[in-house]
N, C-alpha and C positions, 0 to 999 in steps of 0.2 A: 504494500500500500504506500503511497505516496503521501508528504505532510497535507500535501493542497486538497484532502481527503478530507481530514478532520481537524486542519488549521487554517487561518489567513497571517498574514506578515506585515509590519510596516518598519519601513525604514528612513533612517536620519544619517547626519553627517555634520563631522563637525573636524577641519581639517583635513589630515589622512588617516581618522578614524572614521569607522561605519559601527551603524547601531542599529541592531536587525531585533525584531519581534519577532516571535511565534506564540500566538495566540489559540487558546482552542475553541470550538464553533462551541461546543460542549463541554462542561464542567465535570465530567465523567473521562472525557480523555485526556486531562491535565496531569496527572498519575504516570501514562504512559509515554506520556511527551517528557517528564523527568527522566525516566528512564531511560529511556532512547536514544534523547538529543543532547548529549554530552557537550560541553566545550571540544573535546578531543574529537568527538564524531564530526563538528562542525567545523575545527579547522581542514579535519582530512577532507573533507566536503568542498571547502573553497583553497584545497592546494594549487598552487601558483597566482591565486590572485591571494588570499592573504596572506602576507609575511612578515608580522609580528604575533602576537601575542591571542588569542579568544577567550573572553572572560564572559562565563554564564552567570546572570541571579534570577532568582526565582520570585513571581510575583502571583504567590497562590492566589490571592485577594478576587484578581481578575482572569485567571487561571491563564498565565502569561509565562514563558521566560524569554529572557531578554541575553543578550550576546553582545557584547561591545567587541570589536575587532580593529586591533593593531594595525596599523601599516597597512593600511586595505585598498587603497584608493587610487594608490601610483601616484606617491607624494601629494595628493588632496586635490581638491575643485583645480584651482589656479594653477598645479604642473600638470597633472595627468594628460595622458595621449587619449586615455581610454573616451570612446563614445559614451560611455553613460559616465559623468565625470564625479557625481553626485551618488553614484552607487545604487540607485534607484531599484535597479534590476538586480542586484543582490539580495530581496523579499522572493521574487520567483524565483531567483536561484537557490534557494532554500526551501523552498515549497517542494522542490522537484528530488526531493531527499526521500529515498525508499525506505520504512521502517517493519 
């Protein structure tokens, strides 16, 4: 099964850091989104485009975790070559993570 099953995503930036949500549609599969969606699973997930750091917390409240990523961005808005310069597409590219 794929995230984009039983989550949506939003994401932020701030320099050449990215900050990616995973959200669950359902308060019942928050449980296994802990389980699943590791910091570790998510860098191996975005290898060669993140190269620092993936820092996961947990926001049961709204049955959320959150991922801030290192060096994500190809030195941020203002250097990057990258076409999505903002990281925008780093939500779908999350979403397409098979669990």
């Amino acid at each position: 099964m794929k995230l984009w099953d039983i989550a949506h995503s939003r994401t932020g930036d701030k320099g050449n850091i990215s900050n990616v949500s995973l959200i669950a549609y359902d308060g019942k599969d928050y449980e296994m989104l802990k389980e699943k969606v590791t910091a570790e699973r998510v860098k191996e997930h975005f290898k060669g485009i993140v190269k620092g750091e993936v820092v996961r917390y947990e926001l049961p409240n709204i049955h959320a975790l959150n991922f801030v990523m290192y060096a994500a961005l190809g030195g941020g808005v203002t250097r990057s070559l990258s076409v999505d310069m903002h990281g925008k597409g780093l939500s779908s590219y999350l979403l397409d993570l098979d669990i």
